[in-house]
C-alpha positions as CSV (number, residue, x, y, z in Angstrom):
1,X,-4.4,-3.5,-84.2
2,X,-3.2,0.0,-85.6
3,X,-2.8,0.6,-89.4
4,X,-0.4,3.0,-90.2
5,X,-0.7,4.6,-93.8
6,X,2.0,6.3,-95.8
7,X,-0.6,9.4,-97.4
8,X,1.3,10.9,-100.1
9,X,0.0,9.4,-103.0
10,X,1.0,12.0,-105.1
11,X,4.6,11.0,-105.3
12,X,4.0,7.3,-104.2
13,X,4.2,8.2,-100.5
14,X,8.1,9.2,-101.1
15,X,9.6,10.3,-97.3
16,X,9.4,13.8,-97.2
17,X,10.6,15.6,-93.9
18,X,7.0,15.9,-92.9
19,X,6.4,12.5,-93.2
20,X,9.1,10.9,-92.0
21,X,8.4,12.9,-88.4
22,X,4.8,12.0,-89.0
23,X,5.8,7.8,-89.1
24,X,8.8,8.1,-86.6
25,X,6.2,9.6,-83.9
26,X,3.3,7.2,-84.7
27,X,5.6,4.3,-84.6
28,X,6.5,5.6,-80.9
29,X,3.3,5.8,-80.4
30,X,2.1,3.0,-81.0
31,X,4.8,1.0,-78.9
32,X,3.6,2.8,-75.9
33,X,0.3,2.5,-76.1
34,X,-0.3,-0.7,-74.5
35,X,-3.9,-1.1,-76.3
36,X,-2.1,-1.6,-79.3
37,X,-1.2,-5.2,-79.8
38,X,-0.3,-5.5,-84.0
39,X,0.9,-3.0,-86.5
40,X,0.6,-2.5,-90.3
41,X,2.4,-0.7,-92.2
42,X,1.0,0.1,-95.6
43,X,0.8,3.0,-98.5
44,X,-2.0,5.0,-100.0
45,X,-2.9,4.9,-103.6
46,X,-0.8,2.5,-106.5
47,X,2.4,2.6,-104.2
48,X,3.8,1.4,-101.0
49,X,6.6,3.9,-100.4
50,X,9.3,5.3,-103.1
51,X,12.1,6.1,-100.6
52,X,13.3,9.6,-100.6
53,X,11.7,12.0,-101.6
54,X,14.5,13.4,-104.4
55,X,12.4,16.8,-105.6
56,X,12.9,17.8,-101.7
57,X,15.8,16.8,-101.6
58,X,17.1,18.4,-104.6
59,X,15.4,21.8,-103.6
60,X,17.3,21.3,-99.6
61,X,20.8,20.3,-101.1
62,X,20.0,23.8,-103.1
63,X,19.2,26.0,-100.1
64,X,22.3,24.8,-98.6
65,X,20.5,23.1,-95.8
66,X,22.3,20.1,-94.0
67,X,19.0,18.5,-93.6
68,X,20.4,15.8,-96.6
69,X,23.1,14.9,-94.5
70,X,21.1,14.5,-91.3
71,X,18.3,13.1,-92.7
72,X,20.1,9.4,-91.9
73,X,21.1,9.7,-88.1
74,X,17.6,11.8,-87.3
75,X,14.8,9.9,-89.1
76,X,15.9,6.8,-91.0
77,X,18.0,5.1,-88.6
78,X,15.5,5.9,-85.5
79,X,12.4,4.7,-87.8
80,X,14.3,1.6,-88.7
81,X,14.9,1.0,-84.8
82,X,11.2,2.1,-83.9
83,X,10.1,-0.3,-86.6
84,X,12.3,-3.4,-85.9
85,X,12.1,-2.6,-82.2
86,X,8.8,-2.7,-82.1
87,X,7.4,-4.7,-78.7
88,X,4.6,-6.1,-80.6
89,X,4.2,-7.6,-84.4
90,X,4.8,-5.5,-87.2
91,X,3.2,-6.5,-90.6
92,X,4.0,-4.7,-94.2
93,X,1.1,-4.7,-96.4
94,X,2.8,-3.8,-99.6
95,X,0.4,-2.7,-101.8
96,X,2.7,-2.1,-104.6
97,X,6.0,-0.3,-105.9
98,X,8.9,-0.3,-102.5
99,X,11.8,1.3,-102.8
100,X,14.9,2.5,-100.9
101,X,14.0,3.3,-98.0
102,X,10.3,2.3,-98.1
103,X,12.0,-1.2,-99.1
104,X,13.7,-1.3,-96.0
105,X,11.0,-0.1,-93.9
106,X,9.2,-3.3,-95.2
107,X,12.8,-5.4,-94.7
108,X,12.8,-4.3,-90.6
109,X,9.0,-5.3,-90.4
110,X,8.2,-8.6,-88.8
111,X,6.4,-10.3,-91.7
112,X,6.0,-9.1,-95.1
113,X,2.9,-8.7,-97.7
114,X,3.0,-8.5,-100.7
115,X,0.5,-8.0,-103.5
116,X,0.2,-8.9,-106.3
117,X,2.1,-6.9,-108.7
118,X,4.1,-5.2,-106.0
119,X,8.3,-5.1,-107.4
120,X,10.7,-4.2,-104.6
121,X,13.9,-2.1,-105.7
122,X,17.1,-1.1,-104.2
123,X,18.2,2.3,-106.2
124,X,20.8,3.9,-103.6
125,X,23.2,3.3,-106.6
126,X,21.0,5.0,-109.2
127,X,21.3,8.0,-107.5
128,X,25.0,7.9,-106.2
129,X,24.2,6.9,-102.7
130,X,24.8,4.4,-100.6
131,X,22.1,1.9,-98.2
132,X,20.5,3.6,-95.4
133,X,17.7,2.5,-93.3
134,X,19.3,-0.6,-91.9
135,X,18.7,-2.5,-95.9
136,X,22.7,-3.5,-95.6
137,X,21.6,-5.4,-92.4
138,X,18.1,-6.6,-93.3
139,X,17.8,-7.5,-96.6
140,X,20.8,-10.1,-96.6
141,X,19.4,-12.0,-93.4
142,X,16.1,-12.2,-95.4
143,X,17.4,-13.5,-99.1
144,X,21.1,-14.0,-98.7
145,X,24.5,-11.8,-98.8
146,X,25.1,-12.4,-102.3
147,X,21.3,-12.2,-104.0
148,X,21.1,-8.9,-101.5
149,X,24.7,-7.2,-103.0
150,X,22.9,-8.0,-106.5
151,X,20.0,-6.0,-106.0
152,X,22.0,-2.9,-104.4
153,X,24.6,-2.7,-107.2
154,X,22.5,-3.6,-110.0
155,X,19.3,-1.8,-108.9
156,X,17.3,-3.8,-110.9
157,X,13.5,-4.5,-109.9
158,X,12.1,-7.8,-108.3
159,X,8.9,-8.4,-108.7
160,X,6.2,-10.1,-105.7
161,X,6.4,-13.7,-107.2
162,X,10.2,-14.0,-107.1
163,X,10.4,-12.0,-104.2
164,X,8.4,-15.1,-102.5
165,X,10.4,-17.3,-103.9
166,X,13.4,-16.1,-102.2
167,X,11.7,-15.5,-99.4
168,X,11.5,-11.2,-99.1
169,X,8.0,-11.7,-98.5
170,X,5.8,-14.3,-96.7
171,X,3.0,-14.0,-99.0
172,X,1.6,-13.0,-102.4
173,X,-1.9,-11.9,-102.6
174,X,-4.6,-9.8,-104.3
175,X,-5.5,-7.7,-101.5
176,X,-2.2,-6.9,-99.3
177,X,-4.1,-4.9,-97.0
178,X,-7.1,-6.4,-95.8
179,X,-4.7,-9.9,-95.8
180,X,-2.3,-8.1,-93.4
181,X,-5.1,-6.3,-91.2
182,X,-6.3,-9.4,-91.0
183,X,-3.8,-11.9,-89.6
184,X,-2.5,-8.5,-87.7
185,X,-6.2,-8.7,-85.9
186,X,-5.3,-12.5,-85.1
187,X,-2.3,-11.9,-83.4
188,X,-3.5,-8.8,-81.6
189,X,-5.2,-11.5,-79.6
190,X,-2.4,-13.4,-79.0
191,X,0.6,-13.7,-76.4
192,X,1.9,-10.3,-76.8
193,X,4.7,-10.6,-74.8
194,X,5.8,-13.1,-75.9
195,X,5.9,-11.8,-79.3
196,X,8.1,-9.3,-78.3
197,X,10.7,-11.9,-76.9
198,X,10.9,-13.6,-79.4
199,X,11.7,-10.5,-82.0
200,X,14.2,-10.2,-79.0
201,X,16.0,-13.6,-79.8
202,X,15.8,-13.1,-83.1
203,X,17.4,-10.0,-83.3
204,X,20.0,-11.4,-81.0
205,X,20.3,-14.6,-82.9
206,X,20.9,-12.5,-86.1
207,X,24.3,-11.1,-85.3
208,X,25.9,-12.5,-82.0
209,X,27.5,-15.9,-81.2
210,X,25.8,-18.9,-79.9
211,X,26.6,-18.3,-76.3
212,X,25.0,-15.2,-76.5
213,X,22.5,-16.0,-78.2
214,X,21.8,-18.9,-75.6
215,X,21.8,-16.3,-73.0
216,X,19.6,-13.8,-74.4
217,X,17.2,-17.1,-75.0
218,X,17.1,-17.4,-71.1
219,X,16.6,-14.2,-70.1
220,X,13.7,-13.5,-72.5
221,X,12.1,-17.9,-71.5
222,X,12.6,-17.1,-67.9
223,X,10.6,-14.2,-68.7
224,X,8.1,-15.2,-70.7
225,X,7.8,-18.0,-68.1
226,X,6.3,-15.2,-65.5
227,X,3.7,-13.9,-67.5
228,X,0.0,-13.9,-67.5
229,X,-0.2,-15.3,-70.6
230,X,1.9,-18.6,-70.1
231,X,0.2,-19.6,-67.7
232,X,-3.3,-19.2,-69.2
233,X,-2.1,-21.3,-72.0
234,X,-0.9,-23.9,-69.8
235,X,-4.3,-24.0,-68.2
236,X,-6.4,-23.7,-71.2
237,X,-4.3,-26.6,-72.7
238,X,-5.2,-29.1,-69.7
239,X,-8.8,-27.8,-69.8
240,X,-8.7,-28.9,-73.7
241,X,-9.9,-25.2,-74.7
242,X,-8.5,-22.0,-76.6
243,X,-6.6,-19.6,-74.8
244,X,-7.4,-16.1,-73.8
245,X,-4.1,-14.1,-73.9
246,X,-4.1,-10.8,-72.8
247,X,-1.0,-9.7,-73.7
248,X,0.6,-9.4,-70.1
């Protein structure tokens, strides 16, 4: 399991350019490194992630720079991919406030936690912008089209509770962290490839037809059906014992 921590405090881990870099190479990172069977994804200090950081941008959009207007195609979009794409589980701890595009970074994870007192906001429109970071995709395939146009055009707050209830998160507790770590440490003992098939499916599920969808679903069995790991379960289940994936 690797735990990936937003470190800017200080401004409630809002994406500066040196950060984004910083998560869009440790995310590649840690898809390659085949020792690394889970991700988490959590914030230092009060604050999950605050989305842009606005003073920086403010003080680019004042040099002149086009970094503003290329901050979308060069780090948001690929971190969105990196995260979503991910070959192997990818939890959220959400320790607290997440917003913009630290929402959406949570939205593209695999599961999401939340704790206790954590809100989630969508403020593109307080600040004359539109989505970014895949939110127009992810957010309504989590709580619905029209729940998830309310919460970009009104930009109001939702706190962890009713973001449970309408199923943004998976879970509610006092310690997002440690509760993420560990389930994360659970399934980094489980069928990894398999994992990573069925986030395959998913994705494919989410936004083609039902012939494709059927098709990508054989693919990724026949697959699956190959693998180390299948048939260790098979065998562990006629020897009436627990598994020992390997995540090959």
């Amino acid at each position: 399991m690797r735990l990936l921590t937003l470190n800017r405090p200080e401004s409630f881990n809002s994406l500066n350019v040196e950060l984004k870099e910083a998560l869009l190479a440790a995310l590649r990172d840690a898809a390659a490194d085949d020792a690394v069977r889970a991700v988490v994804i959590t914030g230092a200090g009060k604050a999950f992630c605050a989305g842009q950081d606005l003073k920086e941008h403010i003080e680019l959009l004042s040099s002149g720079s086009d970094m503003p207007l290329r901050t979308v195609e060069e780090h948001y979009n690929p971190i969105t991919k990196a995260v979503a794409n991910m070959p192997k589980p990818v939890i959220a701890a959400v320790n607290g406030t997440a917003a913009g595009a630290g929402a959406a970074i949570a939205y593209a994870s695999d599961l999401r936690i939340a704790q206790t007192g954590a809100k989630f906001l969508m403020a593109f429109a307080n600040v004359g912008l539109s989505t970014d970071s895949g939110a127009s995709w992810t957010l309504p395939r989590l709580i619905g089209y029209g729940r998830a146009m309310e919460m970009m055009l009104l930009a109001q707050p939702v706190e962890a509770d009713e973001a449970l209830r309408i199923g943004m998160v998976n879970q509610v507790v006092e310690d997002a962290r440690a509760t993420a770590e560990e389930l994360a440490s659970r399934m980094a003992t489980g069928p990894t490839f398999a994992y990573a098939r069925i986030k395959e499916t998913m994705r494919a599920a989410a936004s083609e037809g039902l012939d494709e969808a059927l098709a990508v679903e054989a693919g990724a069995q026949n697959e699956a059906g190959g693998t180390a790991d299948h048939k260790e379960a098979v065998a562990s289940f006629v020897e009436k014992r627990d598994p020992r994936f390997t995540g090959r």
